[in-house]
C-alpha positions in Angstrom: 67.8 67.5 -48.5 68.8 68.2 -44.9 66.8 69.5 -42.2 68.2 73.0 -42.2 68.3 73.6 -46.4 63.9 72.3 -46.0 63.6 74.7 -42.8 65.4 77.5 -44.7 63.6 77.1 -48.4 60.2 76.6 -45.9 60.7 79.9 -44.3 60.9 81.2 -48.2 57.1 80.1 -48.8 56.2 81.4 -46.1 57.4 84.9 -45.9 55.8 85.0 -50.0 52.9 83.9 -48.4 52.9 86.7 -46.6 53.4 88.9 -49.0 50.3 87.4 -50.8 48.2 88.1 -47.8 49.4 91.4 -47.3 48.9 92.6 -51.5 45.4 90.9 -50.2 44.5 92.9 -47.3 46.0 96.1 -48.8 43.5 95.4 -51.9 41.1 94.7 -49.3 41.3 97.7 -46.7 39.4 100.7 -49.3 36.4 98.8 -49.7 36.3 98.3 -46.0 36.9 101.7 -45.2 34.3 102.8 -47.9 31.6 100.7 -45.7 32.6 101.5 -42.4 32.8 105.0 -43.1 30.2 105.4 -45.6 32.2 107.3 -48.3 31.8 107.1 -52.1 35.3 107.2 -53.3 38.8 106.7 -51.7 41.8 107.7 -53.7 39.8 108.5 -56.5 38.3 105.2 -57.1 34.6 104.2 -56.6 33.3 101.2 -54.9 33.2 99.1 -57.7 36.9 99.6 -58.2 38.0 99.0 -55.1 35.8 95.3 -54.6 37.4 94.2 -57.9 40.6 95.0 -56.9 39.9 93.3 -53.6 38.7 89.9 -55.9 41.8 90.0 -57.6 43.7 90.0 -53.9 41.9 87.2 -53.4 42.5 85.4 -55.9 47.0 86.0 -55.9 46.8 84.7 -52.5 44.8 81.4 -53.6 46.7 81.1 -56.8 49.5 80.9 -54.1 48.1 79.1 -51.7 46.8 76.1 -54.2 50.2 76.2 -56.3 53.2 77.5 -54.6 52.8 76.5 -50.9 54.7 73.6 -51.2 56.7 71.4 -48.9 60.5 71.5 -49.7 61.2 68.0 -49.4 58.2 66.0 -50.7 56.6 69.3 -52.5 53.1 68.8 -51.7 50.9 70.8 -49.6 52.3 70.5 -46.0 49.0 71.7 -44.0 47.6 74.7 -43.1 49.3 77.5 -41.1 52.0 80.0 -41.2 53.7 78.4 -37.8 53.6 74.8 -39.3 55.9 72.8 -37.3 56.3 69.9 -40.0 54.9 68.5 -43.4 51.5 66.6 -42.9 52.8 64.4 -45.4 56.3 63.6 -45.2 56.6 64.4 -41.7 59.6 66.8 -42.5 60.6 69.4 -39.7 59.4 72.8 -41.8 60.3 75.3 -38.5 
């Protein structure tokens, strides 16, 4: 695999990692807001709700983290970090 098709299918994994973060923090923000601002419900949904939902953000962007953040080339886990520069194992250029 050349340097460009790992730096391209890299930049894949970590634009869905992302994503996984973002569906995360989304999840996440209500029961925040519901502390901060000392409020029972928000958009209908009680505290309960909302820390579930925020578990279950949690536990898409692990899932993802632990089985699809993946080097390209030697398709192991290539560190941590969204700006990772190569593969902790391989050595492979990833940006």
């Amino acid at each position: 695999m050349d340097k460009n098709q790992i730096k391209k299918e890299f930049a894949i994994v970590i634009r869905n990692a992302k994503i996984a973060a973002a569906i995360f923090f989304i999840l996440l923000t209500p029961s925040i807001v519901m502390v901060v601002k000392d409020v029972n419900y928000v958009f209908g949904q009680d505290e309960t709700f909302w820390f579930r939902a925020s578990i279950a953000g949690f536990v898409i962007y692990m899932g993802y983290t632990i089985f699809l953040w993946k080097c390209p080339n030697c398709k192991k886990f290539p560190g941590r970090g969204w700006f990772r520069k190569e593969c902790q194992h391989c050595k492979a250029e990833l940006s």
